[in-house]
Structures are given as structure tokens and as C-alpha cells.
KOLDO-283065 format. One line per field, with one value per residue (C-alpha): residue in one letter; x, y, z. Coordinates in pm, whole numbers, plus 50000, padded with zeros to 5 digits. Layout:
<sites>
aa: [A; ...]
xx: [X; ...]
yy: [Y; ...]
zz: [Z; ...]
</sites>
This chain:
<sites>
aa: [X; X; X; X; X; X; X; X; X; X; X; X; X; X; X; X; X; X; X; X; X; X; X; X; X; X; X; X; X; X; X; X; X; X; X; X; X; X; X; X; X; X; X; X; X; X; X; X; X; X; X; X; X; X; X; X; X; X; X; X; X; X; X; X; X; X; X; X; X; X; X; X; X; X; X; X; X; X; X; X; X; X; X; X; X; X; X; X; X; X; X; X; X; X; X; X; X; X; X; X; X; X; X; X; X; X; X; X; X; X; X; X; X; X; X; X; X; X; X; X; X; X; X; X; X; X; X; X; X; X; X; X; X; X; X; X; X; X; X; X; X; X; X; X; X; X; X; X; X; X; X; X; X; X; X; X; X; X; X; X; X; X; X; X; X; X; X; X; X; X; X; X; X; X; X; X; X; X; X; X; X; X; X; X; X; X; X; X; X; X; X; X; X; X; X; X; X; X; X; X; X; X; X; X; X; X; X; X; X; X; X; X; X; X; X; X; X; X; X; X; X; X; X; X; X; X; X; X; X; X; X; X; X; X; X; X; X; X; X; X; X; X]
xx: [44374; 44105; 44299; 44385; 44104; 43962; 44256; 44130; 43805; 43893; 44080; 43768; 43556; 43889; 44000; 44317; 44384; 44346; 44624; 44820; 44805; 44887; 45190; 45290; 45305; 45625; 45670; 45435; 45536; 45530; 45175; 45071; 45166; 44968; 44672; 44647; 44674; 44398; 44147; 44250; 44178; 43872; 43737; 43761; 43605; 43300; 43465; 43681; 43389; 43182; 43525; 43565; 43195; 43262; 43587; 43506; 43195; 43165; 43100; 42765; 42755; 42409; 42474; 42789; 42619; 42292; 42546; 42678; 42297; 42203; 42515; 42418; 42087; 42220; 42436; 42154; 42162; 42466; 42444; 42737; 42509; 42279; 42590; 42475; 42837; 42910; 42617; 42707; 43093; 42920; 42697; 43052; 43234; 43007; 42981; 43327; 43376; 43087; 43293; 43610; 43497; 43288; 43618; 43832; 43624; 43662; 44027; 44149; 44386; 44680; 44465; 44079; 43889; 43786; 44186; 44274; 43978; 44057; 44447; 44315; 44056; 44324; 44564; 44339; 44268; 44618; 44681; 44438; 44637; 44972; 44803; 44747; 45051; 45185; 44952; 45028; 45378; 45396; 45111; 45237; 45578; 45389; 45169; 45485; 45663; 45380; 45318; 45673; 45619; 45377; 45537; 45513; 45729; 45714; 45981; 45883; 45806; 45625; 45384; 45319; 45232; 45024; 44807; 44765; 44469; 44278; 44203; 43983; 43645; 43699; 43583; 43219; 43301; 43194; 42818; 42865; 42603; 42338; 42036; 41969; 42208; 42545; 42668; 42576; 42785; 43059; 43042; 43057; 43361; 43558; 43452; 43554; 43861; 43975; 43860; 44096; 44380; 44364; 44290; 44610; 44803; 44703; 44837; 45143; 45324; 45157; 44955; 44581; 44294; 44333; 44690; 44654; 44376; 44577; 44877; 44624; 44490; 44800; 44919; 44614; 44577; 44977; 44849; 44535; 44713; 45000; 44699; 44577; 44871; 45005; 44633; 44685; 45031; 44867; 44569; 44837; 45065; 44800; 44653; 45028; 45018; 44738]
yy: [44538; 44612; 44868; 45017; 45070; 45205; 45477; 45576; 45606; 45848; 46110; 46106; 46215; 46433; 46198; 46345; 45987; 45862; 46112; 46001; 45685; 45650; 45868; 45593; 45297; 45228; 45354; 45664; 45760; 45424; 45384; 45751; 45642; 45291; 45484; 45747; 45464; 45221; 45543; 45681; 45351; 45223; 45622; 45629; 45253; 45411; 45615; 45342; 45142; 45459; 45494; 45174; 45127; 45458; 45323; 44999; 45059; 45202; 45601; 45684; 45909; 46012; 46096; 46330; 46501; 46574; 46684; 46951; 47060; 47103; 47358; 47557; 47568; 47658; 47932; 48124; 48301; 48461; 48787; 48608; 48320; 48490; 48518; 48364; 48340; 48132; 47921; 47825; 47722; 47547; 47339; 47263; 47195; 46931; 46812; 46760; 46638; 46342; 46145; 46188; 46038; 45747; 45669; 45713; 45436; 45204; 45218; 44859; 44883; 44690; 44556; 44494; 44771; 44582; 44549; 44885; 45049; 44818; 44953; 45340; 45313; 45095; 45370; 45643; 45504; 45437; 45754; 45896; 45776; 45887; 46260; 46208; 46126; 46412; 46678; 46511; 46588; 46906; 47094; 46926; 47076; 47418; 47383; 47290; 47594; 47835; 47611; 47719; 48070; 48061; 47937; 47547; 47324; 46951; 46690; 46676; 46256; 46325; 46582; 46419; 46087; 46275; 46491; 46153; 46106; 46378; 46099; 45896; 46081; 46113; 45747; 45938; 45982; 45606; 45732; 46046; 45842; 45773; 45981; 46313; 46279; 46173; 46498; 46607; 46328; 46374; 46762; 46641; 46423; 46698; 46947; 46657; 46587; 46996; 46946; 46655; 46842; 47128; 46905; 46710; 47007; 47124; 46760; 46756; 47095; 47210; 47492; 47581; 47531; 47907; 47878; 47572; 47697; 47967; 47713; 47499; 47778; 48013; 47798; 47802; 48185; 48236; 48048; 48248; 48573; 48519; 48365; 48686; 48895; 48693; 48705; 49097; 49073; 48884; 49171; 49455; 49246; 49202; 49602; 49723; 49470; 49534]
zz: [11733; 11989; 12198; 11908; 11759; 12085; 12089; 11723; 11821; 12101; 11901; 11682; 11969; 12103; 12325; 12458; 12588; 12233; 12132; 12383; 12330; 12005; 11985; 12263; 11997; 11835; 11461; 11492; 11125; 10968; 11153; 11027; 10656; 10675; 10839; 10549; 10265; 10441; 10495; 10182; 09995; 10164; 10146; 09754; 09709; 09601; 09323; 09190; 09147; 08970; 08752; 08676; 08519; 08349; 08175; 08068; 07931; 07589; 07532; 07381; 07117; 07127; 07538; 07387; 07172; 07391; 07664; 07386; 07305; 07685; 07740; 07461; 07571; 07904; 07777; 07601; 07881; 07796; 07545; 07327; 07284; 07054; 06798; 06496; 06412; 06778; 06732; 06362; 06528; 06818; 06550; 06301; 06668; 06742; 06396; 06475; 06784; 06806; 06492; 06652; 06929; 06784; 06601; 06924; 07045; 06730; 06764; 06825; 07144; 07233; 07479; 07616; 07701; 08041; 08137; 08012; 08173; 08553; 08515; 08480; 08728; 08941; 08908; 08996; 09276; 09428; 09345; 09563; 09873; 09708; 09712; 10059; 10155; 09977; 10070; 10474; 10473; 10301; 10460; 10794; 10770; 10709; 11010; 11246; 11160; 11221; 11550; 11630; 11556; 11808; 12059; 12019; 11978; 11834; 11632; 11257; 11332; 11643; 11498; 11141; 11276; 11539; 11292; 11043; 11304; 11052; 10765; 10986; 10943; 10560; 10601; 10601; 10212; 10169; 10245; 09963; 09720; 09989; 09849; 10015; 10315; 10139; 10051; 10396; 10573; 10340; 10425; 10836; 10786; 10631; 10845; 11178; 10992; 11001; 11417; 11424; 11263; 11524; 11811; 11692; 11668; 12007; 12155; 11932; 12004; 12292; 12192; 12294; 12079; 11972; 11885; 11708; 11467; 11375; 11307; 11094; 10913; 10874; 10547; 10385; 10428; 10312; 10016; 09941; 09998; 09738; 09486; 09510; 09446; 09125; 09004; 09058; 08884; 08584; 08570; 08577; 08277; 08093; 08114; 08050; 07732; 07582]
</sites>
């Protein structure tokens, strides 16, 4: 456990011994999968516990309804604010809305709010490493074929398990409360965790640093260029509509 936690540690501070070492151990995928659930799970402690306060505890009404007041203050700013018409809906809205919820929460469920609430914030939780899995393998597969556009070359295994090393500065999310600093820290172990990724990359298929940015970052950009485009197909519907 010692020597392996010393290899982690070294592809945090990129290491390129770390790297090496642990694509060396046995099971590189099965070890990349366990890696992303533990740091995934121990990450998002902080939120289960926030969630799980939040769902087993009771709604309150009067918090609801000064929530409402304090946006419509907020959106006086806004010229369709000053609607009579929109303020007198906004007013029936939450006329509306506050009693549904209060009798939301009187409704008598199957089972105690303290078990239903555990289950949902339970779930949430696990489902946090589930996305992480996900978004692993299919970015991953995007960022070994543009890797291989460019000239490197790496098996699907190899290079997965490789760039799981990413997840382990997200652990810095744990310190996201702490007053002042948390967002900071939080903001540092993404930012280490995109380093990781490249310097991962860069082990994996052989690239430079260079090369391997542009493998990390080429999906993302793919993505952000055909956003754009079916945003600007929407726009031009919608104009030829109406």
C-alpha cells in the first residue's frame, strides 16, 4: 500500500516514474475503475452530507416564499419587471406555489422522511462516481483518437487506466466549504487534475506536452464548435418560422 501510494503521489507532482510505475501493476483498468469510485466517493462526502441534511429535514415555507420575494426584488432591474400585469402573476404564482408545497410536505409517504431522504442522498452520491466513470471512458476514447491523429499511438486499456491518474487532485473538493479559501482549492484541484490529464496523455501515447494538450483539448473544442452551429441552426429555424 506504501509503494503505491508513493507512485500516486508522483504523478501528482508529474512524476514520470509514478506513471511508469503504475501502468506496471497488473489490472491497470480494473485499478483505473476502483481509483475513480474511491476519489469520486470520498471527493463528494461533503455534499452527501449537505444533501442529506437538506432532504431529511422538513422544507420551510416561510424560507420559500422569502426566496420568491428576494428574486422579484432582484429582477426589478429588468424593464419587464415594472409590468403591473407580471407582478400581479408573480404575486397569484406564489400564492400558488407556497400551499402546494406545504401540502407536498404533509403527504404521508410510504416511508420515513429520514429513510427516504438517506436513499436519495445515498443515490446521489453513488451516482456521482457512476458519472465519472462514464464521462472517463467516453472522453478517453475521444482523446486517444485525436492522440492518434497526431501521431501517437496507445491501446484503449493502456491509455484509460493511465489518464484515471486525473481524479486524484479532485480530492481538493473535500476543502470546497473551508471559508474564504475553499473555492480557491477546489478551483487548484481542477485546474491540477486538467495537468494530470495531459501529463498522462503525454506518458500514455507518446506525444509531447504540446501534442498532448491539443489531444486533451481537441474534444472539448469539437464539442463547442458543433454547440455553436446547432445554436445557429435553431436561430435561423426560428427567424424562417416566425
Amino acid at each position: 500500500m506504501a509503494s503505491l501510494l508513493n507512485s500516486l503521489w508522483k504523478t501528482v507532482i508529474l512524476d514520470d516514474a509514478g506513471y511508469q510505475e503504475w501502468r506496471e501493476r497488473p489490472n491497470i483498468l480494473l485499478r483505473a475503475i476502483l481509483l475513480i469510485i474511491v476519489v469520486s466517493l470520498v471527493a463528494g462526502l461533503v455534499s452527501f452530507a449537505v444533501n442529506l441534511v437538506d432532504r431529511v429535514t422538513p422544507p420551510q415555507l416561510a424560507d420559500i416564499e422569502e426566496g420568491m420575494n428576494a428574486w422579484m426584488e432582484w429582477s426589478q432591474y429588468f424593464p419587464f419587471s415594472q409590468d403591473p400585469e407580471f407582478q400581479r402573476q408573480w404575486r397569484d404564482m406564489t400564492d400558488v406555489i407556497v400551499p402546494m408545497v406545504r401540502d407536498l410536505a404533509n403527504v404521508q409517504a410510504p416511508l420515513p422522511r429520514g429513510i427516504t431522504g438517506f436513499l436519495n442522498a445515498l443515490g446521489s452520491w453513488l451516482s456521482r462516481a457512476l458519472a465519472a466513470i462514464g464521462g472517463w471512458l467516453f472522453y478517453g476514447a475521444l482523446v486517444l483518437i485525436a492522440a492518434n491523429l497526431l501521431g501517437g499511438s496507445a491501446k484503449l486499456a493502456d491509455f484509460l487506466g493511465t489518464v484515471a491518474l486525473y481524479v486524484i487532485p479532485g480530492l481538493l473538493l473535500l476543502l470546497k466549504p473551508v471559508p474564504c479559501v475553499g473555492w480557491l482549492l477546489a478551483l487548484a484541484g481542477t485546474i491540477w487534475s486538467i495537468v494530470v490529464y495531459v501529463k498522462a496523455t503525454s506518458v500514455a501515447t507518446g506525444l509531447d506536452g504540446g501534442k498532448a494538450f491539443l489531444a486533451v483539448i481537441l474534444p472539448f473544442l469539437a464539442f463547442l464548435v458543433l454547440g455553436l452551429v446547432l445554436s445557429a441552426l435553431v436561430v435561423l429555424w426560428f427567424a424562417i418560422l416566425f
